[in-house]
N, CA and C atoms of all chains as a GROMACS GRO file, in nm:
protein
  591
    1UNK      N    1   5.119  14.605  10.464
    1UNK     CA    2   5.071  14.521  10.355
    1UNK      C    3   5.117  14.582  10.223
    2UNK      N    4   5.108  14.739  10.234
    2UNK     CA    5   5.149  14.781  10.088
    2UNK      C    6   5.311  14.772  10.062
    3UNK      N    7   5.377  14.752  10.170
    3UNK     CA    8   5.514  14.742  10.076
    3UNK      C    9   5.538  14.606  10.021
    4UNK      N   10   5.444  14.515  10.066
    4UNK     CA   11   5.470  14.361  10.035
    4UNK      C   12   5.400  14.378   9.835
    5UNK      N   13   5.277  14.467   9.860
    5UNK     CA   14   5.271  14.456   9.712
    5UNK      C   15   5.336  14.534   9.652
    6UNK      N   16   5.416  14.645   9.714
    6UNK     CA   17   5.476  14.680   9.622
    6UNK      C   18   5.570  14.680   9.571
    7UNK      N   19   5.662  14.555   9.629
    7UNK     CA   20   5.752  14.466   9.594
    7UNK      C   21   5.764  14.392   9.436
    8UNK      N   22   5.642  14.340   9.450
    8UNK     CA   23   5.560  14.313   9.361
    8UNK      C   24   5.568  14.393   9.220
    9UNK      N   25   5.531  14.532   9.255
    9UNK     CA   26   5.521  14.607   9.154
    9UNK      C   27   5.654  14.640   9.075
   10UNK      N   28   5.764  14.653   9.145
   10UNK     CA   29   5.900  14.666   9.135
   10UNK      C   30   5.942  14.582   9.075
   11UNK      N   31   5.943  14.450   9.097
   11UNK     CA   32   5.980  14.388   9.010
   11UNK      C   33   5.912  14.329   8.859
   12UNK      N   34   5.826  14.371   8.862
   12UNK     CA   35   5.704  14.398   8.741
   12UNK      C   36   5.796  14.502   8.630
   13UNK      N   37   5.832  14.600   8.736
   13UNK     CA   38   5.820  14.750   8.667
   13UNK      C   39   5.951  14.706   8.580
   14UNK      N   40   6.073  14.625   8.672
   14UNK     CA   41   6.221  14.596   8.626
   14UNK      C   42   6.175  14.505   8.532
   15UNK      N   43   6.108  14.375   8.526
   15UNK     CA   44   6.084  14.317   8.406
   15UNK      C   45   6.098  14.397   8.278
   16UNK      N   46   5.947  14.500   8.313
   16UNK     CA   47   5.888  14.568   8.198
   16UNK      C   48   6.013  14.632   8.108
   17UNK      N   49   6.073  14.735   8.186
   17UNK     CA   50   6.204  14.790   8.168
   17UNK      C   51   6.301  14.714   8.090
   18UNK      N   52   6.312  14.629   8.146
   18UNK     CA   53   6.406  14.543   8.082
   18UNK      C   54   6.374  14.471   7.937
   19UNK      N   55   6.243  14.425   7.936
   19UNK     CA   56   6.191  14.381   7.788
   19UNK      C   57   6.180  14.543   7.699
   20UNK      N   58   6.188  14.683   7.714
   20UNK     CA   59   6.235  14.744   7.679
   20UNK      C   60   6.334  14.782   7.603
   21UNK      N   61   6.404  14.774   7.731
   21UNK     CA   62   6.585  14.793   7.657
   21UNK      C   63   6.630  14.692   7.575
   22UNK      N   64   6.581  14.578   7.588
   22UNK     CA   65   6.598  14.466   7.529
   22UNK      C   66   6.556  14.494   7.374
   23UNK      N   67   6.422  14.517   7.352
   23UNK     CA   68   6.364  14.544   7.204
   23UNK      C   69   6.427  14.681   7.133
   24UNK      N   70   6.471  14.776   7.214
   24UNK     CA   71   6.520  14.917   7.139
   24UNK      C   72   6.695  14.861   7.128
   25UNK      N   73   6.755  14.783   7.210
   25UNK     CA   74   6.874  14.772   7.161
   25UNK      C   75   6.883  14.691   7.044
   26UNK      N   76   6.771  14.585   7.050
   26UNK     CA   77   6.771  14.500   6.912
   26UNK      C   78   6.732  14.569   6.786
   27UNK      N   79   6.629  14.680   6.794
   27UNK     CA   80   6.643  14.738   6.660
   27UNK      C   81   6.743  14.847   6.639
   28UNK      N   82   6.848  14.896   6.736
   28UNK     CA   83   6.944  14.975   6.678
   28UNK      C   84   7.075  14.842   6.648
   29UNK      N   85   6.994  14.753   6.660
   29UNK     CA   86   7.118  14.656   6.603
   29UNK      C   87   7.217  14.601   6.674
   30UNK      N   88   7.244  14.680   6.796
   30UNK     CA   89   7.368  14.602   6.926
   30UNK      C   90   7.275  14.470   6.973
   31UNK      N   91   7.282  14.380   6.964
   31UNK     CA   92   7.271  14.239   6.985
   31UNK      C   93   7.329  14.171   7.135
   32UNK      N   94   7.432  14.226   7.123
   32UNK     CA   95   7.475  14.132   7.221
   32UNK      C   96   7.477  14.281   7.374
   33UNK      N   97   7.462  14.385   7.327
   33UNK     CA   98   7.430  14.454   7.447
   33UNK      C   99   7.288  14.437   7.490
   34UNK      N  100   7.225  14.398   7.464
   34UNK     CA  101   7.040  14.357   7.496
   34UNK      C  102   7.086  14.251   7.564
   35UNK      N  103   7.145  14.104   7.515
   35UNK     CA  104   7.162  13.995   7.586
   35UNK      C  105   7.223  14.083   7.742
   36UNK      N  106   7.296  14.147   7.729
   36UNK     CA  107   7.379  14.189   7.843
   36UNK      C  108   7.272  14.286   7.941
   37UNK      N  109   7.184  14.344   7.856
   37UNK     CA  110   7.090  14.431   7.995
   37UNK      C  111   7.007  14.345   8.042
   38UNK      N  112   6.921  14.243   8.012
   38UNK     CA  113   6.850  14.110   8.083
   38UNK      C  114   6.912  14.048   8.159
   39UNK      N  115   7.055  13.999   8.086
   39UNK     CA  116   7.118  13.978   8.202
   39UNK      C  117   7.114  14.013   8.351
   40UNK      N  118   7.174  14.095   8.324
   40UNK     CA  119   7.169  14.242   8.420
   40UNK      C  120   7.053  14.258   8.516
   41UNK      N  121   6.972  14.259   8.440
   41UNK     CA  122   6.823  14.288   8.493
   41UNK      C  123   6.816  14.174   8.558
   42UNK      N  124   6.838  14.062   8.543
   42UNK     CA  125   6.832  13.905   8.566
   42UNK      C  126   6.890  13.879   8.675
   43UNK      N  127   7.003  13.909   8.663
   43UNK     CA  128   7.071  13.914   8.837
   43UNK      C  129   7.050  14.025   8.930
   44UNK      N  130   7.000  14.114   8.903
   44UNK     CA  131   6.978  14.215   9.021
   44UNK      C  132   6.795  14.133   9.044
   45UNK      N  133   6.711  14.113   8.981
   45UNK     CA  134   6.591  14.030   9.039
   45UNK      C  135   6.628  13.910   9.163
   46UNK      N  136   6.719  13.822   9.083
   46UNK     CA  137   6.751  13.741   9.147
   46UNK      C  138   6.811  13.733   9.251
   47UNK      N  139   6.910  13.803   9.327
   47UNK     CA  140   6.969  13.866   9.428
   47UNK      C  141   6.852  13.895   9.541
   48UNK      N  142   6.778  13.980   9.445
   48UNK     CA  143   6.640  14.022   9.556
   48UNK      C  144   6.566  13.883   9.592
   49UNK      N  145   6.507  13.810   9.509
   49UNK     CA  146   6.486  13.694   9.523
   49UNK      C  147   6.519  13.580   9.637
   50UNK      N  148   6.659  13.590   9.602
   50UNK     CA  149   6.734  13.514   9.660
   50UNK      C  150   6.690  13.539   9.887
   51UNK      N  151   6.707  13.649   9.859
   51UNK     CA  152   6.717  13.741  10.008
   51UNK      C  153   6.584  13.699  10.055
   52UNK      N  154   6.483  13.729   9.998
   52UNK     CA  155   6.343  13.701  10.027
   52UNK      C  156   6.300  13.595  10.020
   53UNK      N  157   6.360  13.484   9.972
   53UNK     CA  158   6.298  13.350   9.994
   53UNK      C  159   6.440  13.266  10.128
   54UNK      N  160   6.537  13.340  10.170
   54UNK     CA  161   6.606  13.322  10.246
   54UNK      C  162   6.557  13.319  10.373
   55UNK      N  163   6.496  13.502  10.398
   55UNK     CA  164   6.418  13.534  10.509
   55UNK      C  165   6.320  13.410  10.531
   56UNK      N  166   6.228  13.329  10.402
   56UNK     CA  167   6.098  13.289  10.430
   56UNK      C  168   6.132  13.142  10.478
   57UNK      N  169   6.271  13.112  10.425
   57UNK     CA  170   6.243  12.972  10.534
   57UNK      C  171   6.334  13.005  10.685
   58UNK      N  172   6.366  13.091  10.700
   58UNK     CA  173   6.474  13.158  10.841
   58UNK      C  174   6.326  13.174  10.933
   59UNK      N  175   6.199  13.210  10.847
   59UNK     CA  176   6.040  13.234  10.911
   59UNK      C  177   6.038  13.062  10.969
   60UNK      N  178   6.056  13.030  10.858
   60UNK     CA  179   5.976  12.867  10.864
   60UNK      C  180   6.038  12.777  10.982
   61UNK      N  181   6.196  12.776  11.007
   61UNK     CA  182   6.252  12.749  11.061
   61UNK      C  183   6.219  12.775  11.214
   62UNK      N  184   6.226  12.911  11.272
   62UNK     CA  185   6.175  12.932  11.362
   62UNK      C  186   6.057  12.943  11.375
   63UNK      N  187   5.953  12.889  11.292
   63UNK     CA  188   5.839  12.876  11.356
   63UNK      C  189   5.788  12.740  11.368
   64UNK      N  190   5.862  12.619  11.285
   64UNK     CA  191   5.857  12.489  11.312
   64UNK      C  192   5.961  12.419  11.336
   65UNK      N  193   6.032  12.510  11.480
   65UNK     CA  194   6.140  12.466  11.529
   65UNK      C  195   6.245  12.338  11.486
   66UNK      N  196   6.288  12.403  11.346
   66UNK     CA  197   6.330  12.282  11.326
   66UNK      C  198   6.517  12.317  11.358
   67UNK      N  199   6.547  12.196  11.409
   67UNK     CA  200   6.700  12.177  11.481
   67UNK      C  201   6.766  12.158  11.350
   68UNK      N  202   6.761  12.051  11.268
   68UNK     CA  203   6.884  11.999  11.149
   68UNK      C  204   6.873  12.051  11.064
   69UNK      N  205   3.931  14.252  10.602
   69UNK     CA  206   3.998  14.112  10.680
   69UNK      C  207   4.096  14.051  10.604
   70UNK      N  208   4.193  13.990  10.629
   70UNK     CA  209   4.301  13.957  10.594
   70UNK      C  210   4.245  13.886  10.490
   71UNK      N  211   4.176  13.791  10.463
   71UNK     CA  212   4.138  13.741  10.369
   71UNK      C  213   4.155  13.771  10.219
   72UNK      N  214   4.103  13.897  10.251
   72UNK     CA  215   4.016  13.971  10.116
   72UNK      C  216   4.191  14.020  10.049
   73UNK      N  217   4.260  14.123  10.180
   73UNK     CA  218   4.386  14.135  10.122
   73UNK      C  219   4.469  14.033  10.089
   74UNK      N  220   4.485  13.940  10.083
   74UNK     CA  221   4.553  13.813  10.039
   74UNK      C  222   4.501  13.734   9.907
   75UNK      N  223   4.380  13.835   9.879
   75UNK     CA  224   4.298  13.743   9.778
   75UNK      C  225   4.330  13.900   9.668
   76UNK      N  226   4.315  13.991   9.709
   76UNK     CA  227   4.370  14.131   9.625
   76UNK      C  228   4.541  14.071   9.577
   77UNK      N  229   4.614  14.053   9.667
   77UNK     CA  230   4.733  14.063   9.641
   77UNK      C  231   4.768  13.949   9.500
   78UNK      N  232   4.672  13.880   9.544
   78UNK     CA  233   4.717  13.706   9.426
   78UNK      C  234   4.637  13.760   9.335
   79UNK      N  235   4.544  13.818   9.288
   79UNK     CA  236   4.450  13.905   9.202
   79UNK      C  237   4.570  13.947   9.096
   80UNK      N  238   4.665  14.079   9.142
   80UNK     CA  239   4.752  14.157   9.141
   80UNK      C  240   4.879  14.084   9.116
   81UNK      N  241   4.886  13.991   9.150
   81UNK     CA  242   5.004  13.918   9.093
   81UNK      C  243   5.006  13.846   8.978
   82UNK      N  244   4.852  13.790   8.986
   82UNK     CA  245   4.883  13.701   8.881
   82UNK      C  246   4.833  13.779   8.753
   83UNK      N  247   4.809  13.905   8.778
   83UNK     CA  248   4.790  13.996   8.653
   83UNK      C  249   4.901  14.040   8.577
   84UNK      N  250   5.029  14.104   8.724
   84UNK     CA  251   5.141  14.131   8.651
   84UNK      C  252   5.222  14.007   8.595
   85UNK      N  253   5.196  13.925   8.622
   85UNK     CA  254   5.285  13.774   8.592
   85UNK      C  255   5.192  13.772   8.404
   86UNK      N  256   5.076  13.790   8.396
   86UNK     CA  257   5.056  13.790   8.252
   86UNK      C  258   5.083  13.910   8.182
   87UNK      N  259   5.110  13.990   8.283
   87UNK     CA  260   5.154  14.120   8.207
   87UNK      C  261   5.308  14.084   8.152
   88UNK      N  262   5.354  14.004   8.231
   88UNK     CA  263   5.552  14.004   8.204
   88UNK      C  264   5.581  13.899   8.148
   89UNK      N  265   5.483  13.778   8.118
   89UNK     CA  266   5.495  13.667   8.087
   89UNK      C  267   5.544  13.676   7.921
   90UNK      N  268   5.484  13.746   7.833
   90UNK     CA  269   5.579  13.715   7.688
   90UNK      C  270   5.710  13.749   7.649
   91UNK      N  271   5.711  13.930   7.711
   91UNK     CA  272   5.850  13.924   7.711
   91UNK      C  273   5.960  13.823   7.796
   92UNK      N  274   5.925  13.866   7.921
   92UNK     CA  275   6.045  13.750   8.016
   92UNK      C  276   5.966  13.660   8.095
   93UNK      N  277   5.956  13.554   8.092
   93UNK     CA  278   5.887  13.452   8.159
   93UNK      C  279   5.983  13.472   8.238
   94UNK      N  280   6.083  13.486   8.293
   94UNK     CA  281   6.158  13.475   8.402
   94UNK      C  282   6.156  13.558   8.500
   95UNK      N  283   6.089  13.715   8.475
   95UNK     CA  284   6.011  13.756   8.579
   95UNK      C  285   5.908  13.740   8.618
   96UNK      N  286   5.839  13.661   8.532
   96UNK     CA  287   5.692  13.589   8.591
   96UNK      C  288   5.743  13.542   8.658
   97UNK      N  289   5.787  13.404   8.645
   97UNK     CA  290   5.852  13.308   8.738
   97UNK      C  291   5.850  13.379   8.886
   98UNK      N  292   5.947  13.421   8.869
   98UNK     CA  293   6.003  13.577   8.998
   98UNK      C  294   5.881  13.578   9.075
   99UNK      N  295   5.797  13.664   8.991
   99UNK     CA  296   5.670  13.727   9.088
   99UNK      C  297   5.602  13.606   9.175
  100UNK      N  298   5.572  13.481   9.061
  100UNK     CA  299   5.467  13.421   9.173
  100UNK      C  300   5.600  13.316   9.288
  101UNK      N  301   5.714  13.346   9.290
  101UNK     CA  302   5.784  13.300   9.365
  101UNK      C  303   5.740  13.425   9.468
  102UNK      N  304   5.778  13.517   9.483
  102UNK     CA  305   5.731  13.623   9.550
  102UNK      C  306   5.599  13.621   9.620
  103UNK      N  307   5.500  13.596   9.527
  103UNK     CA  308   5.386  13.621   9.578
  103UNK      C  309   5.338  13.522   9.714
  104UNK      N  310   5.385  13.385   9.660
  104UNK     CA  311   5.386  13.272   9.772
  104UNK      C  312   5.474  13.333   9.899
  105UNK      N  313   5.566  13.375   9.865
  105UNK     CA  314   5.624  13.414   9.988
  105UNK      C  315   5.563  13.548  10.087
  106UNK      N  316   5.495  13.621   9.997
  106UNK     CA  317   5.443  13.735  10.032
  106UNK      C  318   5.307  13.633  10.122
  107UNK      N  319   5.206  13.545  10.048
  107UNK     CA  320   5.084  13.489  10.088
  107UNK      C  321   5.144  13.397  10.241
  108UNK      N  322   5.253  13.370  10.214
  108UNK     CA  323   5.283  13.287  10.394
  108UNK      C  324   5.313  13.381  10.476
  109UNK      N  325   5.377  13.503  10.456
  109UNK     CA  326   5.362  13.574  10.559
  109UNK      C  327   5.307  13.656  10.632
  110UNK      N  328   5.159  13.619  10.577
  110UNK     CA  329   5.038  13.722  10.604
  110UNK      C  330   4.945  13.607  10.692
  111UNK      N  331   4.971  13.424  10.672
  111UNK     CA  332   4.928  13.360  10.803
  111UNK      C  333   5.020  13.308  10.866
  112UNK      N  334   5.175  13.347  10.856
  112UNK     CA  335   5.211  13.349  10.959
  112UNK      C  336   5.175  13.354  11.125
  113UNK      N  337   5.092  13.424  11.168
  113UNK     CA  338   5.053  13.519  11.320
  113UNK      C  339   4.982  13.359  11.327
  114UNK      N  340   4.866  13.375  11.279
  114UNK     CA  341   4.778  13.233  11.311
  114UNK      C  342   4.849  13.119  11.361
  115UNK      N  343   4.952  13.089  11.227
  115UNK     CA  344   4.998  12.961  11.253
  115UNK      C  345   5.061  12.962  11.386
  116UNK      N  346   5.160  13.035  11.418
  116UNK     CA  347   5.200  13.062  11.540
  116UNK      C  348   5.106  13.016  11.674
  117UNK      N  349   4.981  13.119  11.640
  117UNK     CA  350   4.922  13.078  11.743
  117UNK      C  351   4.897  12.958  11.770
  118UNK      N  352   4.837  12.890  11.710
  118UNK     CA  353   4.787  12.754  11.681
  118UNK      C  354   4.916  12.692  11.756
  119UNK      N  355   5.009  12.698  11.666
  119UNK     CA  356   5.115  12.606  11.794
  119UNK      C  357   5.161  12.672  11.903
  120UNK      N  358   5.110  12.735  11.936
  120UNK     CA  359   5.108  12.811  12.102
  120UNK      C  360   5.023  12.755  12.159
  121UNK      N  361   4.905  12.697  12.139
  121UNK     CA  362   4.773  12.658  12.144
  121UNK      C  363   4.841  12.521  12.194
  122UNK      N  364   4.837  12.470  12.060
  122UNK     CA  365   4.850  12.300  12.093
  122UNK      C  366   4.998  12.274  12.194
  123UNK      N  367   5.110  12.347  12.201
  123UNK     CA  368   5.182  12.360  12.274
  123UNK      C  369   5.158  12.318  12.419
  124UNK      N  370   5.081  12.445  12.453
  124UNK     CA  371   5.030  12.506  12.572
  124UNK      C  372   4.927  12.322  12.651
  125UNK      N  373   4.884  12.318  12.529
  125UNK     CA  374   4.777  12.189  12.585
  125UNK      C  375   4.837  12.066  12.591
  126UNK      N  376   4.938  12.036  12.515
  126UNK     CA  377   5.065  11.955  12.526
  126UNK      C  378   5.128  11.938  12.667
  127UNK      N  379   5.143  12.092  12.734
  127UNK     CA  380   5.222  12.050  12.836
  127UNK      C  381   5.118  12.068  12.974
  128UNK      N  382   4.993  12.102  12.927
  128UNK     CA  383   4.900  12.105  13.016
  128UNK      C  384   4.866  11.916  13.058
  129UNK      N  385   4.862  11.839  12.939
  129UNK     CA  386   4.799  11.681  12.931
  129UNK      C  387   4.975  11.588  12.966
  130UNK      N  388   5.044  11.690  13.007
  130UNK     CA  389   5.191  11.632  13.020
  130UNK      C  390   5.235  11.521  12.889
  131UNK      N  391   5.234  11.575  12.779
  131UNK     CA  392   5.297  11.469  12.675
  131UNK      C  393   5.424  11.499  12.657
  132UNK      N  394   5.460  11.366  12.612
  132UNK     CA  395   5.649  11.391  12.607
  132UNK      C  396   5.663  11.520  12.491
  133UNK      N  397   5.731  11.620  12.527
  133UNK     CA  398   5.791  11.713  12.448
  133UNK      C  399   5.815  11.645  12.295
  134UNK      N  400   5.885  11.548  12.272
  134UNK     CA  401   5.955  11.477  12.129
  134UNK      C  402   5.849  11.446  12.015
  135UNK      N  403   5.756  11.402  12.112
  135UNK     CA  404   5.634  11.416  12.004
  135UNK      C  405   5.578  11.542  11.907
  136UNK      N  406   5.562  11.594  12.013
  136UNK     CA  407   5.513  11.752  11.930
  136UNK      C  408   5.615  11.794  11.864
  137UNK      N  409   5.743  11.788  11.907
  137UNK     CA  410   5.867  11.841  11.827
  137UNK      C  411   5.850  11.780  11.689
  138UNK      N  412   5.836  11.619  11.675
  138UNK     CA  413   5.813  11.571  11.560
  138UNK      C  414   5.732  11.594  11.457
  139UNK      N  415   5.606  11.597  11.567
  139UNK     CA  416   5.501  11.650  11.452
  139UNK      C  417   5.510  11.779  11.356
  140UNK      N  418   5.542  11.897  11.443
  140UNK     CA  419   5.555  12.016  11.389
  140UNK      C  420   5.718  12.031  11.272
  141UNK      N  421   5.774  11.922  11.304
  141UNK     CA  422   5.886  11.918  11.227
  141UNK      C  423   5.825  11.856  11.097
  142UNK      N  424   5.721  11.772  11.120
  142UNK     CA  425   5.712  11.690  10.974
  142UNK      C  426   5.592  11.784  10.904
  143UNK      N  427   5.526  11.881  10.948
  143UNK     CA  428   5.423  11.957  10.954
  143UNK      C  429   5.499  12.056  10.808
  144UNK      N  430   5.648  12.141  10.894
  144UNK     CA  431   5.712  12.196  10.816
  144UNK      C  432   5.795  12.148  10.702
  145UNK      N  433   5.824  12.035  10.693
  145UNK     CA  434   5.904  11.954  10.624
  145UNK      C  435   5.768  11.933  10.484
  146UNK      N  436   5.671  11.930  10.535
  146UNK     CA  437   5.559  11.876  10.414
  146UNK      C  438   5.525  12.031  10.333
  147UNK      N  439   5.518  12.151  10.437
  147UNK     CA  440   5.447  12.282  10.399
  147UNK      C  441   5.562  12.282  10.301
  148UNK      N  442   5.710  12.310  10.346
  148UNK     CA  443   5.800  12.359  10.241
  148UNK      C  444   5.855  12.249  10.107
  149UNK      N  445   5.784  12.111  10.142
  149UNK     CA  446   5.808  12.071  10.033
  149UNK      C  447   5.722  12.063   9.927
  150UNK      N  448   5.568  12.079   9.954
  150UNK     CA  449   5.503  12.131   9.857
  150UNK      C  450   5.531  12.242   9.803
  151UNK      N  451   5.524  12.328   9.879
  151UNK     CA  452   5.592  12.507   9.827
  151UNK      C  453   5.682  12.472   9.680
  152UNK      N  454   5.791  12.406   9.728
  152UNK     CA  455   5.881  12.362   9.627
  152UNK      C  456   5.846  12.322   9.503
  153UNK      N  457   5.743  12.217   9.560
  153UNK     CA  458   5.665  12.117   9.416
  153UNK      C  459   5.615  12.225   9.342
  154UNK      N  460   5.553  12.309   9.406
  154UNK     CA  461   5.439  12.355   9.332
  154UNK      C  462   5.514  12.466   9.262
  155UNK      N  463   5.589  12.519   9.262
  155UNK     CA  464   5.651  12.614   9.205
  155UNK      C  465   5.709  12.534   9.101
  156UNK      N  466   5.772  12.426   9.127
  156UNK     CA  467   5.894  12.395   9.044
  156UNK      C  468   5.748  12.346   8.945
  157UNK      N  469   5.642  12.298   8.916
  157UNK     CA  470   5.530  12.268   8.866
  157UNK      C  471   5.494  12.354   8.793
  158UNK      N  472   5.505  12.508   8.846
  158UNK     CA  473   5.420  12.625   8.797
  158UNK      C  474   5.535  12.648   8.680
  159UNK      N  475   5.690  12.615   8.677
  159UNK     CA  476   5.780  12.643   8.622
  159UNK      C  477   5.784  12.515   8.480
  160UNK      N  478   5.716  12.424   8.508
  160UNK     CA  479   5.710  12.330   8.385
  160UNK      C  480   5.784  12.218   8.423
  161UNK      N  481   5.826  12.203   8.535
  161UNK     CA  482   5.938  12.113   8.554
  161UNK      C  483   5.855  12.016   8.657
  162UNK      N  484   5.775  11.897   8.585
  162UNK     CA  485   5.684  11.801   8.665
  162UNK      C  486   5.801  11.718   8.725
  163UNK      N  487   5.868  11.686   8.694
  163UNK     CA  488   5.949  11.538   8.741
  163UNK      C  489   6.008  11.610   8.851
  164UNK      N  490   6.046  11.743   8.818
  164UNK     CA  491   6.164  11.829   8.917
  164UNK      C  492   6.049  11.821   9.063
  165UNK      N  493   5.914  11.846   9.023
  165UNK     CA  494   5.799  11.903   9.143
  165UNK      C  495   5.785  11.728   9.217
  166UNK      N  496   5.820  11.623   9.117
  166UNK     CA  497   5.781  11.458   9.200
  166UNK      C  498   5.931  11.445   9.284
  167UNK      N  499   5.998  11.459   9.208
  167UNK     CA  500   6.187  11.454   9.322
  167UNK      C  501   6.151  11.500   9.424
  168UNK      N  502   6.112  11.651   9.453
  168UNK     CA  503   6.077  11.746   9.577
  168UNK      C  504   6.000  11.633   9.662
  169UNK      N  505   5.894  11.610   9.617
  169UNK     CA  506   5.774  11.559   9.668
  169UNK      C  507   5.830  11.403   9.741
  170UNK      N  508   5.929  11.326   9.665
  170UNK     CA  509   5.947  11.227   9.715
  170UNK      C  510   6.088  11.262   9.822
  171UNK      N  511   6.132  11.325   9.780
  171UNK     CA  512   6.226  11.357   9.940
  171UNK      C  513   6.143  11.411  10.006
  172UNK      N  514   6.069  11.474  10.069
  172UNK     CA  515   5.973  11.533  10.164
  172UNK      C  516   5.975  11.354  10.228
  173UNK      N  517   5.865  11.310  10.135
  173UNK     CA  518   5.770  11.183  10.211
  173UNK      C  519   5.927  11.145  10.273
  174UNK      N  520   6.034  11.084  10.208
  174UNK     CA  521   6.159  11.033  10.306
  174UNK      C  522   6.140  11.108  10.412
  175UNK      N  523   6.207  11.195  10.380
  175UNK     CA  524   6.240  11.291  10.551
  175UNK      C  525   6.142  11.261  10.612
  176UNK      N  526   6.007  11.258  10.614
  176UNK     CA  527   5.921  11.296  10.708
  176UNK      C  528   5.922  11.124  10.772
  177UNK      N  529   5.907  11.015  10.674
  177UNK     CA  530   5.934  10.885  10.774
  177UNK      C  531   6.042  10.866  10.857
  178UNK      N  532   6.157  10.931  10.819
  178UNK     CA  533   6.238  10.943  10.892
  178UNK      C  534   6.245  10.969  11.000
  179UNK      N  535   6.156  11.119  10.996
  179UNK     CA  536   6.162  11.205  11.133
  179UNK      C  537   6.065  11.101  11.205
  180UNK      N  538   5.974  11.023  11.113
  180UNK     CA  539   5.886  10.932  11.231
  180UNK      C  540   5.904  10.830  11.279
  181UNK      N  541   6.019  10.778  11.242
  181UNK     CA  542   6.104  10.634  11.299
  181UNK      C  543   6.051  10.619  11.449
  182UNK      N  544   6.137  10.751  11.552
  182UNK     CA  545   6.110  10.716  11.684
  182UNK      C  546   5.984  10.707  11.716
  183UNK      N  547   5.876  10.779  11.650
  183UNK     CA  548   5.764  10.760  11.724
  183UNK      C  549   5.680  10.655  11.725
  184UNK      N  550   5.708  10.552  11.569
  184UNK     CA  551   5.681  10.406  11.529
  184UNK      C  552   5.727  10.346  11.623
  185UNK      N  553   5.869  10.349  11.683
  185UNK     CA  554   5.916  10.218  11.722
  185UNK      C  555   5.846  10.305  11.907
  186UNK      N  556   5.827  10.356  11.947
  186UNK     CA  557   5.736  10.361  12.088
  186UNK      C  558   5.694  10.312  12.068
  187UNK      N  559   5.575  10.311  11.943
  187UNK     CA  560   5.430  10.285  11.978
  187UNK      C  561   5.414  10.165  11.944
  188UNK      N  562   5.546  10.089  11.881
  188UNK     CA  563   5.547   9.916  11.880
  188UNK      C  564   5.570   9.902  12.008
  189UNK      N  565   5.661   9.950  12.086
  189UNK     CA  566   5.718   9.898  12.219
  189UNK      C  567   5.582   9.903  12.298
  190UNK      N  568   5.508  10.000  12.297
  190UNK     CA  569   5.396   9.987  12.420
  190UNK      C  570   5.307   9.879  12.359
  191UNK      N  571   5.258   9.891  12.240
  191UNK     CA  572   5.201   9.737  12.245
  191UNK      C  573   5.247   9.646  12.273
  192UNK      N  574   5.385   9.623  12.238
  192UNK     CA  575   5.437   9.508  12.293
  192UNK      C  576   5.435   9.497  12.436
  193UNK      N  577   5.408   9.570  12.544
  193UNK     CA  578   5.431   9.578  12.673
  193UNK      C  579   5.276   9.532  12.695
  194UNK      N  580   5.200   9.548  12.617
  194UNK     CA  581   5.073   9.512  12.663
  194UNK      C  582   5.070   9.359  12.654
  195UNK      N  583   5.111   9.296  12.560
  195UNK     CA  584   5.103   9.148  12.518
  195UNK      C  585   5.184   9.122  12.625
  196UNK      N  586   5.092   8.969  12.679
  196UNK     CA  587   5.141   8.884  12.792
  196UNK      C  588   5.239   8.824  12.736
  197UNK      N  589   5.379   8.824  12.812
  197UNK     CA  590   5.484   8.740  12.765
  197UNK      C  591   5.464   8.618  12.751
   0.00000   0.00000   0.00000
């Protein structure tokens, strides 16, 4: 059960991180390197994302045998 | 009891989702996509059983296999298209959560075509020619 929340927490923690780097690159003034670490941050969430809602209908599938 | 942990975990989520929500709404988003997925696979086991259950009694009362196949097909076809709605809902996107919602209802008449047109045919077998 705890690695399911702490999945959870991880991607909390990468948010957090990321609205971080985001606010300290904007006050040293690089602009468009902040756009670029959310980014960043944005697709490595999503990737994970992606995988885990993959698994959940590959669940769904074999458990309401569906053929098409 | 599973309960309680499933009711901790959505506790816990939807805390960090207001925790992440001003800076990036887009890891909110994230989490309670997560969290739903995390909350189905904790009744997973049940559901299973249950159609082991009705399975089991299915082929105990000898019913045609196609039936139950159907049902449990339109069963899943409705679970994952709410899933959909409701997220795409939680995301602000109402019309996006009624599209979902109205392809579901298609598919699922679809999948029930054959079992309509039996259950015309046996009435009709009952009516005296």
């Amino acid at each position: 059960m705890y690695q399911e929340a702490a999945v959870l927490f991880q991607i909390a923690g990468i948010g957090i991180i990321v609205a971080m780097i985001h606010t300290i690159l904007k006050q040293m003034g690089k602009e468009e390197y902040a756009q670029f670490a959310s980014l960043i941050g944005f697709i490595i969430v999503l990737i994970f994302v992606v995988n885990s809602i993959s698994d959940f209908f590959q669940q769904i599938k074999s458990v309401f045998l569906f053929q098409g | 009891m599973v309960i309680i942990q499933i009711v901790t975990i959505a506790i816990v989520a939807s805390l960090l989702v207001l925790l992440v929500k001003e800076q990036q709404p887009i890891f909110a988003f994230v989490i309670t996509i997560l969290t739903g997925v995390i909350l189905f696979f904790f009744i997973i086991e049940s559901v299973t059983e249950v159609i082991d259950l009705i399975r089991s009694l299915s082929k105990k009362a000898n019913i045609n296999e196609m039936y139950l196949e159907t049902i449990l097909q339109i069963i899943g076809i409705s679970y994952i298209a709410e899933f959909g709605s409701q997220l795409t809902k939680d995301a602000g996107l109402a019309s996006v959560a009624a599209k979902i919602e109205l392809a579901g209802k298609i598919f699922i008449i679809v999948l029930a075509v054959p079992i309509l047109t039996a259950v015309v045919e046996t009435i009709l077998n009952f009516l005296p020619q």
